[in-house]
C-alpha positions as CSV (number, residue, x, y, z in Angstrom):
1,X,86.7,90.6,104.3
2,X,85.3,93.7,104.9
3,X,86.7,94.0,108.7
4,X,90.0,93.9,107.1
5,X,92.9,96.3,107.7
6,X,94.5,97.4,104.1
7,X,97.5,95.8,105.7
8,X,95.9,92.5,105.6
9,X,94.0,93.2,102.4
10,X,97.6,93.9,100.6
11,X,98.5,90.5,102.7
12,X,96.4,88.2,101.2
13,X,96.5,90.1,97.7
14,X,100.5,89.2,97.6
15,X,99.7,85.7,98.8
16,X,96.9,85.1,95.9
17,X,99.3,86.5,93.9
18,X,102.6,84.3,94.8
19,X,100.1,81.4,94.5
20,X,99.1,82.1,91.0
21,X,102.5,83.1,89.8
22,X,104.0,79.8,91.5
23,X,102.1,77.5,89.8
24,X,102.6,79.4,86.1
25,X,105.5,77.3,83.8
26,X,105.7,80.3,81.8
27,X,104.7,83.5,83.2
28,X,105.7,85.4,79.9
29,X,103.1,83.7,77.7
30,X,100.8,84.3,80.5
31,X,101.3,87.9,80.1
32,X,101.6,88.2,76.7
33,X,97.8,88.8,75.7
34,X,97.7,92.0,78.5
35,X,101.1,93.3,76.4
36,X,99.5,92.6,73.1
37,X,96.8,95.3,74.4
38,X,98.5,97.7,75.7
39,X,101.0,97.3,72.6
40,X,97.3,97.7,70.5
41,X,96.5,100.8,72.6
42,X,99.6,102.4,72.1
43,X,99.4,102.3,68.4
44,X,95.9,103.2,68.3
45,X,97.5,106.7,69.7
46,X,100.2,106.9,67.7
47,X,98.6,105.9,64.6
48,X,94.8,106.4,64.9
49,X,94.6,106.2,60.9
50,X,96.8,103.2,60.3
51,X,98.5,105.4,58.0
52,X,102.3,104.2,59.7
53,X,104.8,101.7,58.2
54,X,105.2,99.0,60.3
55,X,108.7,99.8,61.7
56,X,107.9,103.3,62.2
57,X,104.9,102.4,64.3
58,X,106.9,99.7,66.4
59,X,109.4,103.0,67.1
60,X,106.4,105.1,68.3
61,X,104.8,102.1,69.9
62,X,107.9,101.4,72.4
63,X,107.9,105.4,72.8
64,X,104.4,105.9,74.0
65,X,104.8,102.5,76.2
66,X,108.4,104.7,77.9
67,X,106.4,107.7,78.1
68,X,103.7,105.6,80.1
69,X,105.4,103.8,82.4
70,X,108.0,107.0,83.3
71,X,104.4,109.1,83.9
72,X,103.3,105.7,86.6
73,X,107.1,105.9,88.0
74,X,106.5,109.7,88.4
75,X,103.2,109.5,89.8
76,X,104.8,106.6,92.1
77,X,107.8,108.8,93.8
78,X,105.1,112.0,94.2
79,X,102.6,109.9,95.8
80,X,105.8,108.3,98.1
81,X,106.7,112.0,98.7
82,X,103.4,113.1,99.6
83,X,103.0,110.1,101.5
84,X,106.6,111.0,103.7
85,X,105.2,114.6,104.0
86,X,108.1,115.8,102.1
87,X,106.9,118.9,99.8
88,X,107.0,118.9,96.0
């Protein structure tokens, strides 16, 4: 595949991935062990210690996992921008 366009590499990565996906009977317990780490991860931050009660690390947990997907969304639209030629 290396004489392929990245048109036709992001082609055939969507097609792989509508394969996989249409063939899953439950694409949320497919997913869950990737959540369970990044759900791991963000406590690890927020509570390097284990020093937290449980509910106050589930609060900080679904805080850190906002705060990390709003920095990806930001770093989304400014690489769109950039991409447009629009200016910061």
């Amino acid at each position: 595949m290396s004489g392929s366009t990245p048109s036709e590499r992001r082609l055939r990565a969507q097609i792989a991935a509508n394969s996989r996906w249409a063939k899953e009977p439950d694409r949320s317990a497919a997913t869950a062990p990737a959540r369970a780490g990044l759900d791991a991860r963000f406590a690890r931050e927020v509570d390097p210690d284990g020093v937290l009660a449980p509910d106050e690390l589930a609060k900080r947990v679904d805080a850190a996992r906002r705060a990390y997907f709003q920095r990806l969304a930001l770093a989304s639209a400014k690489a769109r921008r950039r991409k447009r030629g629009d200016a910061d």
